[in-house]
Each structure stands twice: as structure tokens, then as C-alpha cells.
mmCIF file of the N, C-alpha and C atoms, coordinates in Angstrom:
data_MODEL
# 
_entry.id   MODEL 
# 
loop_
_atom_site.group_PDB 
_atom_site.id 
_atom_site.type_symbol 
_atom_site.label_atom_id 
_atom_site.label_alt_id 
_atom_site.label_comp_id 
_atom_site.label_asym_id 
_atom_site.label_entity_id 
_atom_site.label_seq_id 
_atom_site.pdbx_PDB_ins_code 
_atom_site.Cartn_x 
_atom_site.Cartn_y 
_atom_site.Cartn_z 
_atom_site.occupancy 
_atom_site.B_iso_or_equiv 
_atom_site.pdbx_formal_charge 
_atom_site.auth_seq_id 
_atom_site.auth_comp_id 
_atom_site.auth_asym_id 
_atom_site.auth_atom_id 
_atom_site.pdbx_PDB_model_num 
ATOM 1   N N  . UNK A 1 1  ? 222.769 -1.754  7.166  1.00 0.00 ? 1  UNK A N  1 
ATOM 2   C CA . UNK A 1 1  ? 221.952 -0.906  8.020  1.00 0.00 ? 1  UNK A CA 1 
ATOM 3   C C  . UNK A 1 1  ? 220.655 -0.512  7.312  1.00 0.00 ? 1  UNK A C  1 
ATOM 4   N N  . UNK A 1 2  ? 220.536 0.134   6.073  1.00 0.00 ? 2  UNK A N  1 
ATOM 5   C CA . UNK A 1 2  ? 219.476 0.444   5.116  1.00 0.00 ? 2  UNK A CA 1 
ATOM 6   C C  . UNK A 1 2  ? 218.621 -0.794  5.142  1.00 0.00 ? 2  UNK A C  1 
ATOM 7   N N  . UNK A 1 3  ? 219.421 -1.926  4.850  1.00 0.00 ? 3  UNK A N  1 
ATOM 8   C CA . UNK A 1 3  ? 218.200 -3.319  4.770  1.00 0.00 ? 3  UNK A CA 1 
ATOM 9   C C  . UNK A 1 3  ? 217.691 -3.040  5.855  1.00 0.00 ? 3  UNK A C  1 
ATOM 10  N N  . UNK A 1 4  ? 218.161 -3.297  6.960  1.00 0.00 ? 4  UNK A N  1 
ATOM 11  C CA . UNK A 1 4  ? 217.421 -3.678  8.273  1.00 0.00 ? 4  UNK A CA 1 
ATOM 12  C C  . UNK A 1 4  ? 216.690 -2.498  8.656  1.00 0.00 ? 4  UNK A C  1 
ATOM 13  N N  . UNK A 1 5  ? 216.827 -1.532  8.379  1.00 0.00 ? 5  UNK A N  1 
ATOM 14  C CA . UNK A 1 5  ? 215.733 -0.134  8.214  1.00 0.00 ? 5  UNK A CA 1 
ATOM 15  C C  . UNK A 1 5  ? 214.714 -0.907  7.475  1.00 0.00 ? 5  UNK A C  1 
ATOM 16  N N  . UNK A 1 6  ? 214.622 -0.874  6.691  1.00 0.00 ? 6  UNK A N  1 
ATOM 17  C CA . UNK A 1 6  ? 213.716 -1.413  5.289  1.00 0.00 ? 6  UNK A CA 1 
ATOM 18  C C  . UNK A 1 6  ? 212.928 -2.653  5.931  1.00 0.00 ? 6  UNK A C  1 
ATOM 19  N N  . UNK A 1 7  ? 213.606 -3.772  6.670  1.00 0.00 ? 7  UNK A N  1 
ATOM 20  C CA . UNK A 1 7  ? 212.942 -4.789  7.173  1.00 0.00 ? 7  UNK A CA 1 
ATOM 21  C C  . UNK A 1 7  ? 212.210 -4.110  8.279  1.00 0.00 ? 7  UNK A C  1 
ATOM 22  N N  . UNK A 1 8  ? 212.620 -3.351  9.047  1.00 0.00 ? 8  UNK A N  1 
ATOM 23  C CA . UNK A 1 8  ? 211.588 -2.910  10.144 1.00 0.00 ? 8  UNK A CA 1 
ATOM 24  C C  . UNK A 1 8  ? 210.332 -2.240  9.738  1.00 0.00 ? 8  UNK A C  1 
ATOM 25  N N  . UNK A 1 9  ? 210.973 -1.467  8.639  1.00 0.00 ? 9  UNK A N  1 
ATOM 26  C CA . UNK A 1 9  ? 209.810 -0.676  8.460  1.00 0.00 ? 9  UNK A CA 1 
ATOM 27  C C  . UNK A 1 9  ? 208.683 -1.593  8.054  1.00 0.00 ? 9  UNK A C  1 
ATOM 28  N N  . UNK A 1 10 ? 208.939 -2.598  7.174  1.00 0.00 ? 10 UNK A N  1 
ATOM 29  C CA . UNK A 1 10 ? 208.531 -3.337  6.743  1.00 0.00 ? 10 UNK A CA 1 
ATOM 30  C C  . UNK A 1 10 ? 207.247 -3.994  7.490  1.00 0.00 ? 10 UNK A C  1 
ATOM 31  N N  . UNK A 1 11 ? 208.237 -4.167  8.077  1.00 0.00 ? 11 UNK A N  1 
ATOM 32  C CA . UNK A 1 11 ? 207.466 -5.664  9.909  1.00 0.00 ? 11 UNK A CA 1 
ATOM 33  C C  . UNK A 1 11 ? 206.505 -4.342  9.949  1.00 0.00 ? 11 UNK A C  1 
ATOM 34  N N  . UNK A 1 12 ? 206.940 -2.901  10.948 1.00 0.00 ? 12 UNK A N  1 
ATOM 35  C CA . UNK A 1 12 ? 205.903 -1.832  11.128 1.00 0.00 ? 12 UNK A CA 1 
ATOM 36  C C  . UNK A 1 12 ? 204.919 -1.712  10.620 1.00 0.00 ? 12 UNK A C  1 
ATOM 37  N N  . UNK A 1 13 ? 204.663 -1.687  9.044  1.00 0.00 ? 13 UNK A N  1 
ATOM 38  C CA . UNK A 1 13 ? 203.629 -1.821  8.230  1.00 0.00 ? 13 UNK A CA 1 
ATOM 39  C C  . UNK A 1 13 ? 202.536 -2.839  7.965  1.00 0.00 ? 13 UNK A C  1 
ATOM 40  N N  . UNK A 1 14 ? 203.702 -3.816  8.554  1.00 0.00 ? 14 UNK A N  1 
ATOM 41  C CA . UNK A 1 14 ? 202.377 -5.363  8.618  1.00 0.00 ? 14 UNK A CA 1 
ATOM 42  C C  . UNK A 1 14 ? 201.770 -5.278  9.437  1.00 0.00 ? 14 UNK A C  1 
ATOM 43  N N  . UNK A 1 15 ? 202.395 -4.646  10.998 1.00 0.00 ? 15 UNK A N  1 
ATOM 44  C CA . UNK A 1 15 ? 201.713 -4.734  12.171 1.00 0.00 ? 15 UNK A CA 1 
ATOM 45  C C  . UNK A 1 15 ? 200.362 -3.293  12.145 1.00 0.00 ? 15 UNK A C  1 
ATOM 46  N N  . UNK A 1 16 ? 201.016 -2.763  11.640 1.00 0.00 ? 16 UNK A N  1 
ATOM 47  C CA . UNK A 1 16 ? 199.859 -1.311  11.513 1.00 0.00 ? 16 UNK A CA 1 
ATOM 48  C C  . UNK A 1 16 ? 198.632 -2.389  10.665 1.00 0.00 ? 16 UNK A C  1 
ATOM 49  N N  . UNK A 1 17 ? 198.785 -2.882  9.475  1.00 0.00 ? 17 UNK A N  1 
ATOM 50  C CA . UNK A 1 17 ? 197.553 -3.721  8.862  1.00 0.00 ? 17 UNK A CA 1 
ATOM 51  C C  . UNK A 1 17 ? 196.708 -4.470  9.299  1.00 0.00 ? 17 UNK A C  1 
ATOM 52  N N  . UNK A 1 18 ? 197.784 -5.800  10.632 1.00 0.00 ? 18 UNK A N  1 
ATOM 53  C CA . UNK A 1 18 ? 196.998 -5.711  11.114 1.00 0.00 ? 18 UNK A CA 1 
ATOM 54  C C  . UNK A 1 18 ? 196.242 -5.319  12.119 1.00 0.00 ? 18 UNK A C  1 
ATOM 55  N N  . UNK A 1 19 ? 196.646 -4.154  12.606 1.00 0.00 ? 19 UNK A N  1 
ATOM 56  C CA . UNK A 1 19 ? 195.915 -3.718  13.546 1.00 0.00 ? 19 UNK A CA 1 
ATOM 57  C C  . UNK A 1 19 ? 195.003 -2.979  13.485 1.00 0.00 ? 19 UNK A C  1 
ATOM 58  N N  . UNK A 1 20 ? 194.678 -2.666  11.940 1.00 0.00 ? 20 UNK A N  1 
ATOM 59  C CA . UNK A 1 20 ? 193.572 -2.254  11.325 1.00 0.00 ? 20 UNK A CA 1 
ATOM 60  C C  . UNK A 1 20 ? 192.756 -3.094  11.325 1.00 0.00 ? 20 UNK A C  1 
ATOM 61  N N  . UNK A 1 21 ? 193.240 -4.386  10.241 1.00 0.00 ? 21 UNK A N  1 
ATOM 62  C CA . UNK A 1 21 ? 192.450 -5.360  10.600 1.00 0.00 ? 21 UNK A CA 1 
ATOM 63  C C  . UNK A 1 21 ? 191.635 -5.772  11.342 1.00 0.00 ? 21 UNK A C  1 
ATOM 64  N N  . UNK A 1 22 ? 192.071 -5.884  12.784 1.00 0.00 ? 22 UNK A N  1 
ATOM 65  C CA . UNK A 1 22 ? 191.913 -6.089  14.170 1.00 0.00 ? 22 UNK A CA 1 
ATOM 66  C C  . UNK A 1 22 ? 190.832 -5.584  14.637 1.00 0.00 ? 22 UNK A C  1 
ATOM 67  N N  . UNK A 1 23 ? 190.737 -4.143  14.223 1.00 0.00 ? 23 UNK A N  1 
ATOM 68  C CA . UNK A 1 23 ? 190.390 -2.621  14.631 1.00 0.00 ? 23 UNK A CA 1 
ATOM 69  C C  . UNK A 1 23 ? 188.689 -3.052  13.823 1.00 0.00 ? 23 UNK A C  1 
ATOM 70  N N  . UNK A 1 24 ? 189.150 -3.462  12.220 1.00 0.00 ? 24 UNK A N  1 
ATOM 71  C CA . UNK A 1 24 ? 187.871 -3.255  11.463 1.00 0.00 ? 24 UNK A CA 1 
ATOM 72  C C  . UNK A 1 24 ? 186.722 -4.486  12.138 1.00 0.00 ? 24 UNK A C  1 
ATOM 73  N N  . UNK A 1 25 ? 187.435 -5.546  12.441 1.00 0.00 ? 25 UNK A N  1 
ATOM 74  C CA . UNK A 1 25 ? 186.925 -6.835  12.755 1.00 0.00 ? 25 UNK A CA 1 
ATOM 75  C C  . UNK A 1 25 ? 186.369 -6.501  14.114 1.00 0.00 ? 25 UNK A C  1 
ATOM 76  N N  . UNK A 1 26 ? 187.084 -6.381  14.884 1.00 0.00 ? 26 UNK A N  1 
ATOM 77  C CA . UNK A 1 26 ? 186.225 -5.998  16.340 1.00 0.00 ? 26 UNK A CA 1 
ATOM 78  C C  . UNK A 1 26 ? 184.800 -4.684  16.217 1.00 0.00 ? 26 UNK A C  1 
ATOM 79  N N  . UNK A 1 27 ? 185.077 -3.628  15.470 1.00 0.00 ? 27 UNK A N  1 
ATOM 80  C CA . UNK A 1 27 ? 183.848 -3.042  14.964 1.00 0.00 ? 27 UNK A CA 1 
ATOM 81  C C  . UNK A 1 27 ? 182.908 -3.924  14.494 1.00 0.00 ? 27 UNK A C  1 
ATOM 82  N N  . UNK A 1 28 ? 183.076 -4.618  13.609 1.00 0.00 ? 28 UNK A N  1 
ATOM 83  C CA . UNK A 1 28 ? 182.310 -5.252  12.808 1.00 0.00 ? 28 UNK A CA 1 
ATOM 84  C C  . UNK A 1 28 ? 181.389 -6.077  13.753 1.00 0.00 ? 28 UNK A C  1 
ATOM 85  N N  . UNK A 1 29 ? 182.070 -6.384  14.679 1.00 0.00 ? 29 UNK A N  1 
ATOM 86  C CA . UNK A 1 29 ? 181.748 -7.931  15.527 1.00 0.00 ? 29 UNK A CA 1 
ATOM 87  C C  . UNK A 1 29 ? 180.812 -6.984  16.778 1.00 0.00 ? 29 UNK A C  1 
ATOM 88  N N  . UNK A 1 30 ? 181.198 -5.548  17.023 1.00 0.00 ? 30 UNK A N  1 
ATOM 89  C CA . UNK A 1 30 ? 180.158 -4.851  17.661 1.00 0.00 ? 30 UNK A CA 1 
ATOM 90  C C  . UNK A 1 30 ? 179.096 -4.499  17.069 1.00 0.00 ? 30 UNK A C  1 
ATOM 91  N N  . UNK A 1 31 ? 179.247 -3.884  16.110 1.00 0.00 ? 31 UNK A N  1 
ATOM 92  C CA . UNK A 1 31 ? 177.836 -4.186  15.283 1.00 0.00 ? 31 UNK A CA 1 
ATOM 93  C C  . UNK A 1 31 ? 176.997 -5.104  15.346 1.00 0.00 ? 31 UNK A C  1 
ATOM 94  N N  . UNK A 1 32 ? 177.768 -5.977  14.763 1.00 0.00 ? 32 UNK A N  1 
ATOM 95  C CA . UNK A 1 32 ? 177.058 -7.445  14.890 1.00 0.00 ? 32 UNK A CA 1 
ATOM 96  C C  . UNK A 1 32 ? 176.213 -7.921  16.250 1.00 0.00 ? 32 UNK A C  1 
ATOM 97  N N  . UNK A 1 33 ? 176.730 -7.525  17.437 1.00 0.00 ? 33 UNK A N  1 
ATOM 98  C CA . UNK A 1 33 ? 176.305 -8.164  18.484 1.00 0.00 ? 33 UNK A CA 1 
ATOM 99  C C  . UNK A 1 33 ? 175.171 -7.139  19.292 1.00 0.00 ? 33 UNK A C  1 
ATOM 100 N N  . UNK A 1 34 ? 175.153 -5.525  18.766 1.00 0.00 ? 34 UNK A N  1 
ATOM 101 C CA . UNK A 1 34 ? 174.243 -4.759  18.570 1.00 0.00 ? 34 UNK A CA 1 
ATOM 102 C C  . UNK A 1 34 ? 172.907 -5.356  18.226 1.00 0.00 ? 34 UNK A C  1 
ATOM 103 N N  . UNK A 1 35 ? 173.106 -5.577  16.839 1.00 0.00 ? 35 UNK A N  1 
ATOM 104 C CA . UNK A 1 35 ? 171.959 -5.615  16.526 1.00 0.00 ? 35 UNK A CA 1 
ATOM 105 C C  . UNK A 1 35 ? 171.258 -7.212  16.758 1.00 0.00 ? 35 UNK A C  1 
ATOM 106 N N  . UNK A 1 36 ? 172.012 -7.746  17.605 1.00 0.00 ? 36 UNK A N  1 
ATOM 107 C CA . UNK A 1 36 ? 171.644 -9.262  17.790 1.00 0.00 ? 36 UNK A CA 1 
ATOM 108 C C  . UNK A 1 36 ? 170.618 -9.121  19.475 1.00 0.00 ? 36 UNK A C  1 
ATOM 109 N N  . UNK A 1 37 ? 171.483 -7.959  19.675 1.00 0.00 ? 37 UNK A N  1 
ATOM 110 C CA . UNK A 1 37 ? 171.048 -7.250  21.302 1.00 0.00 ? 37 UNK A CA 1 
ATOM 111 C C  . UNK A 1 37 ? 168.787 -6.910  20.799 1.00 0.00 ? 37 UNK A C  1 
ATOM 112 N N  . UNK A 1 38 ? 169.138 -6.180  19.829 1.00 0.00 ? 38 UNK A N  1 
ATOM 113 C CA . UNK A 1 38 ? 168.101 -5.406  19.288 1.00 0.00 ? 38 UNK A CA 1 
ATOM 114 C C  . UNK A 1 38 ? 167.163 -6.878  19.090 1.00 0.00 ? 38 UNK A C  1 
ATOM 115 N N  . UNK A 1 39 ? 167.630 -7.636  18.484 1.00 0.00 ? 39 UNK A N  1 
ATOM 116 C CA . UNK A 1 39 ? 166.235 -8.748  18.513 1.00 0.00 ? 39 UNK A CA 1 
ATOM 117 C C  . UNK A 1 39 ? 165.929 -9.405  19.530 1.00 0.00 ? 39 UNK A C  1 
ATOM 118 N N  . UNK A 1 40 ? 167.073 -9.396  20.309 1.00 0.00 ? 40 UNK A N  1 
ATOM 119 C CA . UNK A 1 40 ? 166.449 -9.905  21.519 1.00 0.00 ? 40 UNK A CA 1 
ATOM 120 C C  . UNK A 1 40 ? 165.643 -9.116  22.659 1.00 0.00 ? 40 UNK A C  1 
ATOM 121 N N  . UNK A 1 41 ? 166.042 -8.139  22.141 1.00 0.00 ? 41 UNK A N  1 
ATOM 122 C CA . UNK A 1 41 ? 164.724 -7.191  22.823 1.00 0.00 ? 41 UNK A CA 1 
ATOM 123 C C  . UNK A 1 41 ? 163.506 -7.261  22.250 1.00 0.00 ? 41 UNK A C  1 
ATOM 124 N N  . UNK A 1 42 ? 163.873 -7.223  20.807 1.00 0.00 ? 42 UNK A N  1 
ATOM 125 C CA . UNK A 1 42 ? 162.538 -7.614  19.801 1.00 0.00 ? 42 UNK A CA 1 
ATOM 126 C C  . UNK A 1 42 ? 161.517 -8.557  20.131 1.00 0.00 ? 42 UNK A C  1 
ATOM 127 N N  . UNK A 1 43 ? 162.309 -9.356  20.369 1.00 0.00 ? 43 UNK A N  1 
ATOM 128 C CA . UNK A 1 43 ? 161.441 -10.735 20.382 1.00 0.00 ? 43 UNK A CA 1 
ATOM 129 C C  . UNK A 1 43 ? 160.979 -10.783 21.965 1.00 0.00 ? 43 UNK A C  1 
ATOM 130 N N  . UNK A 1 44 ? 161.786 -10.194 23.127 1.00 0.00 ? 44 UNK A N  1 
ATOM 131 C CA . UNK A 1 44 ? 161.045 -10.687 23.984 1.00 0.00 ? 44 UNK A CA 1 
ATOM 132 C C  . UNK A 1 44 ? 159.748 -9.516  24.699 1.00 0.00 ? 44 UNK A C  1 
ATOM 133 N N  . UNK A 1 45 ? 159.827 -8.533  23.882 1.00 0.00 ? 45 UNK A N  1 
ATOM 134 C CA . UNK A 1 45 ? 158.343 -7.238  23.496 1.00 0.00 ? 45 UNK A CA 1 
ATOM 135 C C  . UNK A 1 45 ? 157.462 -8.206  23.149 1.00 0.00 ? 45 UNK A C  1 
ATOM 136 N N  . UNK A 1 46 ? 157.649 -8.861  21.744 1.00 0.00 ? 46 UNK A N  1 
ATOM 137 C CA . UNK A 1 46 ? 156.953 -9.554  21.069 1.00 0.00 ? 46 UNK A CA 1 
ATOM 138 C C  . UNK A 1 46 ? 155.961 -10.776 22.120 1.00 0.00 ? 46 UNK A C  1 
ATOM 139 N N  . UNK A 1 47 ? 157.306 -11.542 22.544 1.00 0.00 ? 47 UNK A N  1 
ATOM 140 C CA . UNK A 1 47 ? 156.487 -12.628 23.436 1.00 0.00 ? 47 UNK A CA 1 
ATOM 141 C C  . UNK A 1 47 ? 155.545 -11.952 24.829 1.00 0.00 ? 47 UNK A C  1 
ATOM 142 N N  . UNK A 1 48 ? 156.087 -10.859 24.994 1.00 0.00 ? 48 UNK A N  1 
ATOM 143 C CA . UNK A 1 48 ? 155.416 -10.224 26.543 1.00 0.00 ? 48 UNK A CA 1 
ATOM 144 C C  . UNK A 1 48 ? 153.789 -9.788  25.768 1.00 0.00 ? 48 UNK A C  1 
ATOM 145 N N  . UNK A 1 49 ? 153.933 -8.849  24.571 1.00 0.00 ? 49 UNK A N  1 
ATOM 146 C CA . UNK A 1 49 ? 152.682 -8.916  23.873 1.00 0.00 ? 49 UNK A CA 1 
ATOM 147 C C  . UNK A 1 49 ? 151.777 -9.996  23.530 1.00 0.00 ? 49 UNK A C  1 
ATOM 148 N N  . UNK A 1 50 ? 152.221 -11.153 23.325 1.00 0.00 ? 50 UNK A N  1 
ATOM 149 C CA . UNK A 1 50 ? 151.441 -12.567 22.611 1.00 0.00 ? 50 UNK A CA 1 
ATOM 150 C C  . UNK A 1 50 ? 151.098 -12.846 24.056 1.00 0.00 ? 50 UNK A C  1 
ATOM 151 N N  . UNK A 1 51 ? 152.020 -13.040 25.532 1.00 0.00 ? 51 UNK A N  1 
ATOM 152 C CA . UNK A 1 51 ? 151.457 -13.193 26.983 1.00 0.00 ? 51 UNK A CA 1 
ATOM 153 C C  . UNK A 1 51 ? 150.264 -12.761 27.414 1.00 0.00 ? 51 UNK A C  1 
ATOM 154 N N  . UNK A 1 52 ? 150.386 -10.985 27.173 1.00 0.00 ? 52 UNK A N  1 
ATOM 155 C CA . UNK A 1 52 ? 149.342 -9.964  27.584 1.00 0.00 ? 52 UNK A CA 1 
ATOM 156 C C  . UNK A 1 52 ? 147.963 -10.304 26.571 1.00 0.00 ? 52 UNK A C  1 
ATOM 157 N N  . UNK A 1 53 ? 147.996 -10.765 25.461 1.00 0.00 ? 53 UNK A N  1 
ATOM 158 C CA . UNK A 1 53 ? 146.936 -10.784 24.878 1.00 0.00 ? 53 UNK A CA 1 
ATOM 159 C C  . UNK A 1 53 ? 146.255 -12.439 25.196 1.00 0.00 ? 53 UNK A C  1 
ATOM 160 N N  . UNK A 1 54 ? 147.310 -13.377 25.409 1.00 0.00 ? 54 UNK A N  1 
ATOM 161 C CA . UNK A 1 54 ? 146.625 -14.341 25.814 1.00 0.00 ? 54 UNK A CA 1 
ATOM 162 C C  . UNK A 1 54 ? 145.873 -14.641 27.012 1.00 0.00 ? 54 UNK A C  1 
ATOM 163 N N  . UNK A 1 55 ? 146.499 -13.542 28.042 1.00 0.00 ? 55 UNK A N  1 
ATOM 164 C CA . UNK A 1 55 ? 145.835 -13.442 29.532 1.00 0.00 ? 55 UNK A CA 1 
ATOM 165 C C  . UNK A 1 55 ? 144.785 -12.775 29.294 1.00 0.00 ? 55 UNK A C  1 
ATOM 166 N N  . UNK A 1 56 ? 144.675 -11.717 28.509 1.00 0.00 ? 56 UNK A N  1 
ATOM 167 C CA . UNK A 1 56 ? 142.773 -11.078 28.070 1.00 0.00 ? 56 UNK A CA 1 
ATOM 168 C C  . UNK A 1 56 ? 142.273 -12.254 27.611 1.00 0.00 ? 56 UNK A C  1 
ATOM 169 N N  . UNK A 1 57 ? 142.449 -12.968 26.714 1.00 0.00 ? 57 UNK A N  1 
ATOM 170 C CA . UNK A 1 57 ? 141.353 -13.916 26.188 1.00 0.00 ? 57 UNK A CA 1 
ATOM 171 C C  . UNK A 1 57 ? 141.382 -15.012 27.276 1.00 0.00 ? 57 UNK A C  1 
ATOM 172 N N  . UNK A 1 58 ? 142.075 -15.080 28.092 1.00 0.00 ? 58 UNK A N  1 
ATOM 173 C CA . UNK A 1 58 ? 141.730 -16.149 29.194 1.00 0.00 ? 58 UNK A CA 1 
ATOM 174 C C  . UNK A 1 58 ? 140.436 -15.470 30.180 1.00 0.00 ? 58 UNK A C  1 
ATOM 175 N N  . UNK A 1 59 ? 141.120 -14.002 30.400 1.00 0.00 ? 59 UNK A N  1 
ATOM 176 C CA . UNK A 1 59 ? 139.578 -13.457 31.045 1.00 0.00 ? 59 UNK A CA 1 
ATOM 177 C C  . UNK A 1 59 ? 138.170 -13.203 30.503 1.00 0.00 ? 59 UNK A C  1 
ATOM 178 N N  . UNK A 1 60 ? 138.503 -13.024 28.928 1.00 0.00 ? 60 UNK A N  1 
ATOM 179 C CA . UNK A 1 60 ? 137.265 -13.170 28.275 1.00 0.00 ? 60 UNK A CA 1 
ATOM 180 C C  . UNK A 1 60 ? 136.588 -14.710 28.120 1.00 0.00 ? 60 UNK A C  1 
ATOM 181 N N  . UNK A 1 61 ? 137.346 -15.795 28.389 1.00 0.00 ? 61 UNK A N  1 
ATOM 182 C CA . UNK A 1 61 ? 136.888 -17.196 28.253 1.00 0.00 ? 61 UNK A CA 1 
ATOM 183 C C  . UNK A 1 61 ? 136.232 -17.643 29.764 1.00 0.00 ? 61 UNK A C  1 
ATOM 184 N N  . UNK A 1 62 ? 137.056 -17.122 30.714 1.00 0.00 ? 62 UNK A N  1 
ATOM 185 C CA . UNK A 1 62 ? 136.042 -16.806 32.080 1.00 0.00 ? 62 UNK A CA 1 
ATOM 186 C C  . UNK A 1 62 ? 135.356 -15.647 32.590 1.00 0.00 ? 62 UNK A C  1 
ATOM 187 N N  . UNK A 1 63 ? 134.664 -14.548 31.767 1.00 0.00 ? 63 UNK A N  1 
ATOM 188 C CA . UNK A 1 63 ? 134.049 -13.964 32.237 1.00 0.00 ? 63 UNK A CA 1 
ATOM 189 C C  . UNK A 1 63 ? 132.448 -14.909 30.979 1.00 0.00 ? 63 UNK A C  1 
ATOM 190 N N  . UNK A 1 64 ? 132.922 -15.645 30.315 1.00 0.00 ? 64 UNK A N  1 
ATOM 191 C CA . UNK A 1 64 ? 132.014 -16.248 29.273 1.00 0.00 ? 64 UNK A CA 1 
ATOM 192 C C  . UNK A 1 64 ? 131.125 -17.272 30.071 1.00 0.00 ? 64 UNK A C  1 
ATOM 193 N N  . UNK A 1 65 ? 132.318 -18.243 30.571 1.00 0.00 ? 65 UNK A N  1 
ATOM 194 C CA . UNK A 1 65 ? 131.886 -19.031 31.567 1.00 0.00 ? 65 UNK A CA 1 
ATOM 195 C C  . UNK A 1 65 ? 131.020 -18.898 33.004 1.00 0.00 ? 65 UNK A C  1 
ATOM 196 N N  . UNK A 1 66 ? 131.599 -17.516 33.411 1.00 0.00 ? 66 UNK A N  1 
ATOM 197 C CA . UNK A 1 66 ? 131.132 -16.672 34.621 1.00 0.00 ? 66 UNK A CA 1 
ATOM 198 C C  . UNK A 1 66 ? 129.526 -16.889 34.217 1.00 0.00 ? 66 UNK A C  1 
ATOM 199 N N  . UNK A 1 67 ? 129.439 -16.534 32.698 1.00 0.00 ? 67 UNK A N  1 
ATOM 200 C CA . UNK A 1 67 ? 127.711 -15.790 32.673 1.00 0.00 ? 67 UNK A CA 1 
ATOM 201 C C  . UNK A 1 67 ? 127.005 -16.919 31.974 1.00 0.00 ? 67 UNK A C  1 
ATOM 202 N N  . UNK A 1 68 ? 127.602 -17.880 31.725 1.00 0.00 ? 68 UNK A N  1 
ATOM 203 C CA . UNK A 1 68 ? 126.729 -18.754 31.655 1.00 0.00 ? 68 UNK A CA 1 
ATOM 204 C C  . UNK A 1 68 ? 126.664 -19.857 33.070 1.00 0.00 ? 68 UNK A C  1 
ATOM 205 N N  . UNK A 1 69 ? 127.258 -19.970 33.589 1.00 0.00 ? 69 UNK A N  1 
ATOM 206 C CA . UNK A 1 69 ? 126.768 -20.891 34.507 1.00 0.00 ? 69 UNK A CA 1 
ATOM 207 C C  . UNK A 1 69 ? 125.590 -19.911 35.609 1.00 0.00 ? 69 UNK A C  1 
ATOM 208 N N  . UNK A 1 70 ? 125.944 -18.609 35.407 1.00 0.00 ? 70 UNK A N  1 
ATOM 209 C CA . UNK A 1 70 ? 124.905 -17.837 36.109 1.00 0.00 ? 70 UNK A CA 1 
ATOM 210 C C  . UNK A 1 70 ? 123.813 -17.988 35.405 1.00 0.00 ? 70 UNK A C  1 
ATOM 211 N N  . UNK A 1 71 ? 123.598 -17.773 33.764 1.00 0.00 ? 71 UNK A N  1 
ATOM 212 C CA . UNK A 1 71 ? 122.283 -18.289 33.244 1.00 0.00 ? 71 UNK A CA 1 
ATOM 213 C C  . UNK A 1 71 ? 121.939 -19.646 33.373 1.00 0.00 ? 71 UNK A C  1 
ATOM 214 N N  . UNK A 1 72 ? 122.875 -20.467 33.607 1.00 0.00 ? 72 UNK A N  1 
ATOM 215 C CA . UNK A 1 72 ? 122.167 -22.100 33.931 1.00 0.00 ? 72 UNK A CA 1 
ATOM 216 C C  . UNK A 1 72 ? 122.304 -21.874 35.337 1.00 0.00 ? 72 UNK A C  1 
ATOM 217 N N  . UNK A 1 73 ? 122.514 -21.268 36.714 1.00 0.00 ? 73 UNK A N  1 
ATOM 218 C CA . UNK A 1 73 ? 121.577 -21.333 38.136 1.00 0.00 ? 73 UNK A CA 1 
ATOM 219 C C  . UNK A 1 73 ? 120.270 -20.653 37.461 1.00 0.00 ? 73 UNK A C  1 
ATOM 220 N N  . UNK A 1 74 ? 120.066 -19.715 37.049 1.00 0.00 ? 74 UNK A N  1 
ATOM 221 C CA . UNK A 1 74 ? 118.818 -18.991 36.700 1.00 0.00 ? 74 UNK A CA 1 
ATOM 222 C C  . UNK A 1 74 ? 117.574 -19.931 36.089 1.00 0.00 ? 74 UNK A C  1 
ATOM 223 N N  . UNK A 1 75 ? 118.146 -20.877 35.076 1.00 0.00 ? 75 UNK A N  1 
ATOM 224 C CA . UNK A 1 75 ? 116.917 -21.225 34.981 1.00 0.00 ? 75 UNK A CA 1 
ATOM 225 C C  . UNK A 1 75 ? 117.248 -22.513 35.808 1.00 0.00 ? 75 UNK A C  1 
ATOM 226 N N  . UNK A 1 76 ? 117.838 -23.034 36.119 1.00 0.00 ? 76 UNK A N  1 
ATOM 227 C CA . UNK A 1 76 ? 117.426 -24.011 37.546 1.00 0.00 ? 76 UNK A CA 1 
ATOM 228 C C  . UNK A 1 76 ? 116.639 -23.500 37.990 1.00 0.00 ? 76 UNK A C  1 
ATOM 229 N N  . UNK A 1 77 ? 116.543 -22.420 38.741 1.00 0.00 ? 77 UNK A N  1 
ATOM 230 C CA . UNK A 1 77 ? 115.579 -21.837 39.443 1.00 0.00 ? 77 UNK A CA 1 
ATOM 231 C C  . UNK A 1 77 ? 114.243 -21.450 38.811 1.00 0.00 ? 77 UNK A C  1 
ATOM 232 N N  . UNK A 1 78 ? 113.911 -21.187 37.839 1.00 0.00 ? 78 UNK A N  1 
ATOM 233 C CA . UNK A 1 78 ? 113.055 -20.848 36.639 1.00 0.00 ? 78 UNK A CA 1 
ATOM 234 C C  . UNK A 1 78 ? 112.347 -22.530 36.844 1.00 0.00 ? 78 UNK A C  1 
ATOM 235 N N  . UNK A 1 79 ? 113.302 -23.666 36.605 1.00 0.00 ? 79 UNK A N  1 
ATOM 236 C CA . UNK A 1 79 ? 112.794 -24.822 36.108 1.00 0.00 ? 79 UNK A CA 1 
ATOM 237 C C  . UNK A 1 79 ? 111.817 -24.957 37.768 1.00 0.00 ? 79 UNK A C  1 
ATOM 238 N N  . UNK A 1 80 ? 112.419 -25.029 38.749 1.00 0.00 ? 80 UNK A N  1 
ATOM 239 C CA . UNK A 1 80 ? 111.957 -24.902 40.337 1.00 0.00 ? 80 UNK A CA 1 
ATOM 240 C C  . UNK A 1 80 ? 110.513 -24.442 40.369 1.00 0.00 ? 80 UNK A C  1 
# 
């Protein structure tokens, strides 16, 4: 009877370990997927910023264009 006390308790103790185990690993693996969350927010700030700044320099490359083809009608007309 004492053995088989002793074996249970036994088994009990493995299963408590690993269910620590279990316990530490699934934390771990939330963490982990936290901060995996966090760069992907990171990065897609990042790309929406590199977007927004490339759409200004597209309007600065046609408001460039805008004023020069208005200075070349002008002196067409000049040349006239």
C-alpha cells in the first residue's frame, strides 16, 4: 500500500512539472507572439510612412512639371 502511495505521489509530481512546464512554455510562446504582433505593427507604420512620403514627392514632381510646362506655353507665346 505505502509503495503504491509513493508511486502516485510520484506520477502527481511529474504531472504537476509538467504542467508547469506547459504553463512556462505557453507564457513564453505569448510573449513571443506579442512582440512579433508589435513589429508587425512596426513595420506596417513604417511602410504607411515611406507611402505618405512617397505620395508628397510625387506631388512635388507634378507640381514641378505643372510649372514648367506653364513656363514653356509662356514663352511659346513670348516666341509668337
Amino acid at each position: 500500500m505505502r509503495e503504491t502511495a509513493e508511486t502516485a505521489r510520484i506520477a502527481s509530481e511529474e504531472a504537476r512539472t509538467a504542467a508547469e512546464t506547459a504553463r512556462t512554455a505557453s507564457e513564453e510562446a505569448r510573449v513571443a507572439t506579442d512582440a512579433a504582433r508589435h513589429a508587425v505593427v512596426d513595420a506596417v507604420r513604417a511602410t504607411a510612412d515611406a507611402l505618405n512620403a512617397s505620395l508628397e514627392h510625387m506631388r512635388v514632381v507634378e507640381d514641378l512639371r505643372r510649372t514648367l510646362r506653364e513656363i514653356r506655353d509662356v514663352n511659346k507665346l513670348d516666341s509668337n
